[in-house]
BAMAR-237764 format. One line per field, with one value per residue (C-alpha): residue number from 1; residue in one letter; x, y, z. Coordinates in pm, 1 decimal, padded with zeros to 6 digits. Layout:
// residues N
i <- [NUM, ...]
aa <- [A, ...]
u <- [X, ...]
v <- [Y, ...]
w <- [Z, ...]
***
This chain:
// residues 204
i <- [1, 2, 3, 4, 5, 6, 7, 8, 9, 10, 11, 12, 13, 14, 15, 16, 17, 18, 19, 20, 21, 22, 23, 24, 25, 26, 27, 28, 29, 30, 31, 32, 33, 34, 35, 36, 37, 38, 39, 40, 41, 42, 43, 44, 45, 46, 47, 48, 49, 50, 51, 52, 53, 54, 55, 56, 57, 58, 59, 60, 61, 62, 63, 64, 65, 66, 67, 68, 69, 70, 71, 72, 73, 74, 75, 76, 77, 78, 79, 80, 81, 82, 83, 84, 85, 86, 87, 88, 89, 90, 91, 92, 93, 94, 95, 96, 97, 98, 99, 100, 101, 102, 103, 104, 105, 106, 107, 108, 109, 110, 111, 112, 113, 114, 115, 116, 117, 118, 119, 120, 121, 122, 123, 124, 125, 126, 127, 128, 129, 130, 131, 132, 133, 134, 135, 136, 137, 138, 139, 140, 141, 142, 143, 144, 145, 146, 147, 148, 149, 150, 151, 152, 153, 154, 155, 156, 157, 158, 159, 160, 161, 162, 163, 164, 165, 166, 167, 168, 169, 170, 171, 172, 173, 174, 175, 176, 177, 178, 179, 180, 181, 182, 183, 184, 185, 186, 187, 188, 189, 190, 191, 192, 193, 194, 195, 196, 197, 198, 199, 200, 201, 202, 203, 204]
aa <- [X, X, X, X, X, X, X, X, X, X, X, X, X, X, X, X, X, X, X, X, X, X, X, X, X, X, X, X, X, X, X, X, X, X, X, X, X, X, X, X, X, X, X, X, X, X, X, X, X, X, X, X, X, X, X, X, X, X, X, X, X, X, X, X, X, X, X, X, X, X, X, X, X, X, X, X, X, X, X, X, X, X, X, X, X, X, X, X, X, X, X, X, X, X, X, X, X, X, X, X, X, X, X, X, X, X, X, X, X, X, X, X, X, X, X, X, X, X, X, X, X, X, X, X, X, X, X, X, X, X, X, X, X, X, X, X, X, X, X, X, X, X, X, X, X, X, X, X, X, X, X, X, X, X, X, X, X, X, X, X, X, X, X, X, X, X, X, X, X, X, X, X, X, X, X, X, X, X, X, X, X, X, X, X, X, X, X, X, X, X, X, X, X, X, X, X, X, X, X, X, X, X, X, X]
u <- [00000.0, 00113.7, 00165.2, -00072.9, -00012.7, -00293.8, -00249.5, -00478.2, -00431.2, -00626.1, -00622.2, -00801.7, -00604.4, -00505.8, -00531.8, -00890.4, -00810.3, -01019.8, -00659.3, -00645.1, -00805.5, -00572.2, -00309.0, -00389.8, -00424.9, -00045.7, 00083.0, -00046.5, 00261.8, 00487.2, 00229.9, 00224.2, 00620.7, 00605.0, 00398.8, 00104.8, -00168.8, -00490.1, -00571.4, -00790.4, -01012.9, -01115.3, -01561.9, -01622.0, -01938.1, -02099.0, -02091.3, -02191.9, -01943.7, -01606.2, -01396.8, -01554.8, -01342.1, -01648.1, -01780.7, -02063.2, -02259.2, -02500.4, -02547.0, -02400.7, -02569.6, -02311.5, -01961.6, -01898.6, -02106.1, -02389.7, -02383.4, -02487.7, -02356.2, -02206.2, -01991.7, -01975.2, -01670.6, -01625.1, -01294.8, -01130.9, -01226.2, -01469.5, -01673.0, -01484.3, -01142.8, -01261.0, -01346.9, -00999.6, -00829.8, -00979.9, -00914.8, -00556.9, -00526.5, -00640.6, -00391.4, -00128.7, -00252.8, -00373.5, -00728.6, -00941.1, -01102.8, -01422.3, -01460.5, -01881.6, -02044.3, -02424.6, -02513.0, -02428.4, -02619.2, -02619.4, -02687.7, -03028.9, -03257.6, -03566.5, -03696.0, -03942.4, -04198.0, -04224.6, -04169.5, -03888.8, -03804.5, -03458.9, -03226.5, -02901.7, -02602.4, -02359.5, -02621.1, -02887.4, -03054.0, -03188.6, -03458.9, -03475.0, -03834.5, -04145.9, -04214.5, -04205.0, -04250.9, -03939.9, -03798.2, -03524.0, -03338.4, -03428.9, -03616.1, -03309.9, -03431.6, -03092.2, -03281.9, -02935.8, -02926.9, -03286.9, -03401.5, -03096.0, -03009.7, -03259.6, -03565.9, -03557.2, -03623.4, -03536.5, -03793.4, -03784.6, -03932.6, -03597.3, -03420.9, -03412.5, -03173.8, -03079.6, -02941.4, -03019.2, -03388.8, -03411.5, -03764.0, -03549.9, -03185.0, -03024.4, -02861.5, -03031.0, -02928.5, -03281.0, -03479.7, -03759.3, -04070.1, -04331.2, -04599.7, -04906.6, -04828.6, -05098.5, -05201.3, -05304.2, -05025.5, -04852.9, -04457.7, -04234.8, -03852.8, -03622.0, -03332.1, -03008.5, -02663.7, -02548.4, -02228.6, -02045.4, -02113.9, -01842.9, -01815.6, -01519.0, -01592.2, -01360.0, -01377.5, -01372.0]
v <- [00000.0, 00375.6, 00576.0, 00912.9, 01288.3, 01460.3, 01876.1, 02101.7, 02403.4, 02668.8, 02812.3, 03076.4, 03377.7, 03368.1, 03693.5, 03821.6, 03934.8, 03649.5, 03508.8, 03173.5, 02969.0, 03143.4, 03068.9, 02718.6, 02658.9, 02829.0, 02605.0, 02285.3, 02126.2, 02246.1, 02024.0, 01721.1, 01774.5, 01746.2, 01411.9, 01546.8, 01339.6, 01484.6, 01880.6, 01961.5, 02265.6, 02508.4, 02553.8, 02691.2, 02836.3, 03193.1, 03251.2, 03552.3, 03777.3, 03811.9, 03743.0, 03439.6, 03116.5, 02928.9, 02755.3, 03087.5, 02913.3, 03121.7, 02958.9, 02604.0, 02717.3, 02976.1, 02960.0, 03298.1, 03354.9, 03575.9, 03952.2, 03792.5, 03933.1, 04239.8, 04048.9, 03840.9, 03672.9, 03436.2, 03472.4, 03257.7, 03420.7, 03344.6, 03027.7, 02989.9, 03049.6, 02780.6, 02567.0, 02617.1, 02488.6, 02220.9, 02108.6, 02211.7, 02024.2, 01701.0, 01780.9, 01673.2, 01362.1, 01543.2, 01437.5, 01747.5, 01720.9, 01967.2, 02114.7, 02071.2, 02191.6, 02054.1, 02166.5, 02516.1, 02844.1, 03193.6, 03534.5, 03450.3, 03687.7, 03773.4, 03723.2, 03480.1, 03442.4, 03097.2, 02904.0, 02764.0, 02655.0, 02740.1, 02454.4, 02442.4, 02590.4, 02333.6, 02054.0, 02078.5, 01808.2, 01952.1, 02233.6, 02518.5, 02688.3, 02699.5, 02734.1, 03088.4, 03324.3, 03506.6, 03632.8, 03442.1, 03515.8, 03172.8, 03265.9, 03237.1, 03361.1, 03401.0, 03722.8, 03770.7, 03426.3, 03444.1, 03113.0, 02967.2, 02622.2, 02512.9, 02750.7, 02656.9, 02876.8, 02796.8, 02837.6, 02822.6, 02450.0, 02328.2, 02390.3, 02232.7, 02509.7, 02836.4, 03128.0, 03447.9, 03651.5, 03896.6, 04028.9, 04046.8, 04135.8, 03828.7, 03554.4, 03212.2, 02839.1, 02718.0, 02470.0, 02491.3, 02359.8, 02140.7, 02407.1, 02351.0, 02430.6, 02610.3, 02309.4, 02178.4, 01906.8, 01903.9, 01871.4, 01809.2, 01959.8, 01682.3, 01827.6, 01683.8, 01873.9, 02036.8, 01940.5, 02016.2, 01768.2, 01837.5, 01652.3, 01557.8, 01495.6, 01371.1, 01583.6, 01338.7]
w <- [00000.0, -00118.3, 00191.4, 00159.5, 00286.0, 00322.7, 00399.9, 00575.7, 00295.9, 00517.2, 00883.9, 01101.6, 01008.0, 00683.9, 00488.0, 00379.8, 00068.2, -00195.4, -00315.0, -00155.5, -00413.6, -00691.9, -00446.2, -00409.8, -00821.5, -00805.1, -00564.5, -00714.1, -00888.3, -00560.6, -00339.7, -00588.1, -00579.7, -00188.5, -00187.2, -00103.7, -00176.6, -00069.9, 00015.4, 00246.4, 00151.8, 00391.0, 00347.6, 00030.3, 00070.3, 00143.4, 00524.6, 00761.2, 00592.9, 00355.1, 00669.1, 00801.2, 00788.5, 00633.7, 00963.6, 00989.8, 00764.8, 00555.9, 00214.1, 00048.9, -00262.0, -00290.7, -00353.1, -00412.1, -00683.8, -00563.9, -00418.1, -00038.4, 00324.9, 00121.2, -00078.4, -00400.2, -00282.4, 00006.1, 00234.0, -00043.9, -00396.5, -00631.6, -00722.9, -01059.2, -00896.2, -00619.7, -00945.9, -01088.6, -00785.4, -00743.8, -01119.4, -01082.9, -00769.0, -01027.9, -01282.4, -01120.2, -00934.4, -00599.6, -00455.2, -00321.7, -00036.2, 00055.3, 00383.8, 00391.2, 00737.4, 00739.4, 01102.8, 01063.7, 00975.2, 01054.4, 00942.5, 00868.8, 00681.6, 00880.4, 01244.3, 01349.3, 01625.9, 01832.8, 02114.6, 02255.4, 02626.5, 02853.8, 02873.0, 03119.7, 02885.5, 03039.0, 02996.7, 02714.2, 02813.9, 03122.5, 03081.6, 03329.3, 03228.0, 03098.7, 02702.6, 02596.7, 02270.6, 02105.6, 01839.2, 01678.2, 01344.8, 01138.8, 00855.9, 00556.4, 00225.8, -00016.9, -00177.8, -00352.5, -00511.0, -00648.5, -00598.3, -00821.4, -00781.7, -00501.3, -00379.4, -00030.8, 00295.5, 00605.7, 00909.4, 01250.5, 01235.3, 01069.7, 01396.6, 01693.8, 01915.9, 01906.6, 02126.3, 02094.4, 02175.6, 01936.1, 02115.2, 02478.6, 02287.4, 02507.7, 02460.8, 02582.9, 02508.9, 02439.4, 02232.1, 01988.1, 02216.6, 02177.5, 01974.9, 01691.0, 01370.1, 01170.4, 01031.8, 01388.5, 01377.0, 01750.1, 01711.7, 01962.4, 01874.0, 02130.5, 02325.5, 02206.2, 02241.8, 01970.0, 01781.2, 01526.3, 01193.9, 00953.8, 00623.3, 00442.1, 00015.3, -00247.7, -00509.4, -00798.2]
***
C-alpha cells in the first residue's frame, strides 16, 4: 500500500483578501512535488461575511457567486477560482477534499416568532423553564441568489436550538418547544446537544 499525505491548505487567520483559491491553483505542482496526496479545503461556501473562515454558515448554494452578506466573494475568492483549484489540484494527481459543514447556519434573513423553552447551557438536556414566545433570526431567504439552484427557505421548524432573543436582545441556550403548527399538527422539537457535523468529500 502507497503511503498518503494529506495537507490542511487553510487556517483561522489567513489573509482576507479572496486570493487563496488562486493561491492554491499556483501552488499545485509544488504540493504534488512534496507528496502530497490529498488537500484539504477550507468551506467553500458563502458565510456571515467576507472574513468568516467558512464555519458561519449562511449559504451552500453559494460559492462565491452571488452579491450575499455584502460580498460576491467568500474569504477565499470566487466560485470559478474555487473551481480552478480544485481542477488544478487534479492535474497533477492530488485528490481534493471539501470542507462541507451541514449543522451550521447563521446570518439569517428575517426574524421569526415561536416558542422555545430554557435549557441548562452546560447541559442541554436539562430544561430550566417553561415554554415561551421570542424572536429568533431563522427565517433564511438568499434574496441575492434568487431562488438559483434550489428555492428553499429555512424556518424556525428546521431547527431544533438556538441562542439568541431577538424580542429580549439576550442571549439564551434554548430549544424549539413542543408548539401547533398552523395546520393543527402538535410537534415536539427533542433536546439533544449540539455538535459540530463536519463533512469531508472527495472531489472526484
Amino acid at each position: 500500500m502507497t503511503n498518503q499525505t494529506a495537507m490542511q491548505y487553510f487556517e483561522w487567520y489567513l489573509p482576507s483578501d479572496g486570493q487563496h483559491w488562486n493561491n492554491l491553483a499556483d501552488d499545485a505542482q509544488h504540493l504534488a512535488d512534496l507528496g502530497i496526496s490529498h488537500v484539504w479545503m477550507p468551506p467553500a461556501f458563502k458565510a456571515t461575511n467576507k472574513d468568516d473562515v467558512g464555519y458561519g454558515v449562511y449559504d451552500l448554494f453559494d460559492l462565491g457567486e452571488f452579491d450575499q452578506k455584502g460580498t460576491v466573494r467568500t474569504k477565499y475568492g470566487l466560485k470559478e477560482e474555487y473551481l480552478n483549484a480544485i481542477n488544478q489540484l487534479k492535474n497533477v494527481g492530488i485528490i481534493p477534499m471539501a470542507d462541507v459543514v451541514l449543522n451550521h447556519k447563521a446570518a439569517a434573513d428575517k426574524l421569526e416568532t415561536f416558542y422555545v423553552v430554557e435549557v441548562d447551557p452546560e447541559d442541554r438536556t436539562k430544561v430550566i423553564s417553561e415554554p415561551f414566545e421570542i424572536e429568533g433570526w431563522t427565517h433564511f431567504t438568499f434574496d441575492g441568489r434568487q431562488k438559483a439552484y434550489n428555492d428553499f427557505e429555512w424556518h424556525w421548524y428546521h431547527f431544533n436550538g438556538t441562542d439568541f432573543d431577538a424580542k429580549r436582545n439576550k442571549k439564551v441556550a434554548s430549544i424549539l418547544s413542543k408548539v401547533t403548527t398552523k395546520v393543527g399538527q402538535t410537534t415536539t422539537w427533542l433536546t439533544m446537544r449540539m455538535v459540530t457535523l463536519t463533512t469531508l468529500c472527495m472531489l472526484t
